[in-house]
N, C-alpha and C positions, 0 to 999 in steps of 0.2 A: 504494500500500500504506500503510496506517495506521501510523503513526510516535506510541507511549506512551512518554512521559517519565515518570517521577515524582525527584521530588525528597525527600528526607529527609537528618536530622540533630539532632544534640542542639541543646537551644536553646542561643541564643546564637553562633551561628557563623556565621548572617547568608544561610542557607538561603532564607528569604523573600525578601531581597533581591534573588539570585541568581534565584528563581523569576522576580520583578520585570523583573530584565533578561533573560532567557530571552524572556521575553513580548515585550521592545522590541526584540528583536535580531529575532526569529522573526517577528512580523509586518507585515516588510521583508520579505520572502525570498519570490520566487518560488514554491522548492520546499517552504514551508511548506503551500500551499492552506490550507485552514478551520481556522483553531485555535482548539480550546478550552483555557481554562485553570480547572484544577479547587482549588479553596483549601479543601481536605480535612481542613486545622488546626481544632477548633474553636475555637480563637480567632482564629479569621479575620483572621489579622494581615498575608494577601497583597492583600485587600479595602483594606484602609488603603494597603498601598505603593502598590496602582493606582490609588487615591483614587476607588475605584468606594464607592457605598453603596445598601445594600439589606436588609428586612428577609424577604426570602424566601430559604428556605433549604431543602435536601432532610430536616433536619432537623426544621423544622416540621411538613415536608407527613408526616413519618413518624409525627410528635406524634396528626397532622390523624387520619390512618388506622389509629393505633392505636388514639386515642378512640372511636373508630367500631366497632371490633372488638371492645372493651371492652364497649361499650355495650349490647351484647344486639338491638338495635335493628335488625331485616333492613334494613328502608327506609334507615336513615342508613349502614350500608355497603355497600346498593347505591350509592348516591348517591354514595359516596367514592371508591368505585371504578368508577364511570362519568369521575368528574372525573378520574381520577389520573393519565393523562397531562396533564391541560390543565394541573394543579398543578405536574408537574413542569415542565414544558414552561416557565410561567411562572416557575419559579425560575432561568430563562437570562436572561441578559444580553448583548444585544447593544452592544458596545463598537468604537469604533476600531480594525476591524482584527483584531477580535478577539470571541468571547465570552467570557464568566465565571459558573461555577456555583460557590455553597459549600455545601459539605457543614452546616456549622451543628454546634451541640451536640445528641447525643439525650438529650430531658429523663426520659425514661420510660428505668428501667433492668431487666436481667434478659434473659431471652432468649425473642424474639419471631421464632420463625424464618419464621412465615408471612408475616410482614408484612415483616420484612427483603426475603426472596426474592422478593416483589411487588415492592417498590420497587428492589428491584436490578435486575428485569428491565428494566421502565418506563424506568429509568436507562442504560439499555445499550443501548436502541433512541435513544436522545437520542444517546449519546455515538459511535455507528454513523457518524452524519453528517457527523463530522467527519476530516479527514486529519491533524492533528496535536493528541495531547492533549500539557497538560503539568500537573502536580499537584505541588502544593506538599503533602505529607504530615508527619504525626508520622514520630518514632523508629522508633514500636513498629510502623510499617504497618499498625495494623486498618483506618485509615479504607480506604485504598490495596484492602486482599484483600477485605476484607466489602461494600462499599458503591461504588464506582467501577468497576475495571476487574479481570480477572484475567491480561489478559495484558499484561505489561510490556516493553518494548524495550529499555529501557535504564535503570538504576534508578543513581542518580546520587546518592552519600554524598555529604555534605558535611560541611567540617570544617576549624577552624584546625590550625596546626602542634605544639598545645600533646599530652601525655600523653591526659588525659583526651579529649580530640577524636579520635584515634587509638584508642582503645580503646573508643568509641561506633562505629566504623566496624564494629571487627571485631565488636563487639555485633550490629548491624544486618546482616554478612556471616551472622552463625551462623546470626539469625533466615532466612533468604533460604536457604540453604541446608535447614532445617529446612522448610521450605513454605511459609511465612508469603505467599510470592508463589509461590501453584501455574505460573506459566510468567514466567521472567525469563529475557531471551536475553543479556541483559550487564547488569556492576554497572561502575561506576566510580567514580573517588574526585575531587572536585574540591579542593584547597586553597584556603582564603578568607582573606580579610582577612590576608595573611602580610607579617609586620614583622619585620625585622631577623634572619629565618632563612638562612642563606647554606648550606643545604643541596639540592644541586644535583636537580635531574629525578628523577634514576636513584636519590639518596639516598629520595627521598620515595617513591619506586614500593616499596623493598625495605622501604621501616616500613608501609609498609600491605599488601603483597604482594596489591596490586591494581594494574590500568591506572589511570593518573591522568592524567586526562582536561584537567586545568589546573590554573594557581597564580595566583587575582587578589592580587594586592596588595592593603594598606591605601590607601588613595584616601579623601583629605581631600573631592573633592566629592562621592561617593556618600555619604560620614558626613554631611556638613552638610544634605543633601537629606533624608537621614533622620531625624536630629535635631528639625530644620524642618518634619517633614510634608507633604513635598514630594511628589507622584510619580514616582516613579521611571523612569516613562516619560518625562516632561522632562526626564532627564540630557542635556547637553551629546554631540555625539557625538563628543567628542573625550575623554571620560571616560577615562581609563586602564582603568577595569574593564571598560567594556565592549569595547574592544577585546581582550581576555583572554574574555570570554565570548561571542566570536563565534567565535576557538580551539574553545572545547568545543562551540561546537552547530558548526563543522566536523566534529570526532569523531567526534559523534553520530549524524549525517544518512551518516557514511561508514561 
């Protein structure tokens, strides 16, 4: 059975990061089979932690096929839509263990709903193949409901201990309850980066009035790895965080 992650959070809370090691932990794992990992940010900021680089994007190919549509031109959106899975198709990467698609920025603004719902189908025959997604997402989840998947497994906030981190959670719960993910079977809360909070499990569960999935610490060598431009896939495995992020994909997979 197909197993959807997605990952969200306000920036700065180290979201990517987390996606990063999600990615290193999972493709270890037996009962991960095929994994995709999807960087639905369009600042492709999971692209950099995995030190993957490419300028093909589902975002292009959207640019590719809206020009086409634009254009008046029978022959050139036949043409675009004969390619359009080979385009998507070539916007996968096959990695170690793993593949990776990015969503990209859409440069064309307004609403294009034929051409979204092309490219979303095209998208979903790609993502079918695989037994484990995992999506690095915005705050706000458009990229997540419009353009990758609609159903969700397990939709994982993330968030330091601070006020406003907490109060991005329950932003993002409202949206999730309001439909923004027409099928989500669980939310949970990860705590990141937590320095010098001495508030216990059961403390953290009742200020987010969510399952809280885990608590990684501040970890000097996931910062310097990141700092450095490191991938994060060469962490040590003896990292403190990832031993804390193999907790939550227990969780997850239970």
């Amino acid at each position: 059975m197909q197993k959807v992650i997605a990952v969200c959070g306000k920036g700065g809370v180290g979201k990517t990061a987390l996606t990063a090691m999600l990615t290193r932990q999972l493709k270890k794992r037996a009962d991960t089979g095929r994994l995709l990992v999807v960087d639905a940010d369009p600042a492709l900021g999971l692209l950099y932690a995995l030190n993957v680089e490419t300028d093909k994007t589902i975002g292009a190919v959207r640019d590719k096929v809206l020009a086409a549509a634009e254009s008046g031109n029978a022959g050139s959106q036949a043409e675009v839509a004969n390619e359009l899975d080979y385009l998507i198709t070539s916007s996968l990467l096959e990695e170690d263990g793993y593949s990776v698609i990015a969503m990209g920025r859409m440069n064309a603004k307004g609403c294009f709903c034929s051409v979204n719902d092309l490219l979303k189908d095209a998208l979903e025959q790609l993502v079918l193949k695989f037994d484990t997604i995992v999506i690095d997402g915005e705050a706000g989840l458009e990229q997540i409901n419009r353009q990758v998947v609609e159903k969700i497994n397990t939709l994982i906030l993330v968030t330091d201990s601070s006020y406003r981190g907490v109060q991005t959670v329950h932003h993002i719960e409202g949206l999730v309850k309001n439909g923004a993910v027409p099928y989500c079977e669980g939310v949970g809360v990860v705590f990141n980066r937590v320095q010098g909070d001495n508030r216990t499990l059961e403390e953290l569960q009742a200020l987010v009035g969510l399952p809280v999935l885990g608590v990684i610490p501040y970890d000097p060598t996931l910062q310097a790895f990141d700092a450095q431009g490191k991938s994060l896939l060469d962490l040590p495995d003896d990292t403190t965080a990832l031993r804390c992020v193999d907790d939550v994909i227990n969780k997850v997979f239970e």
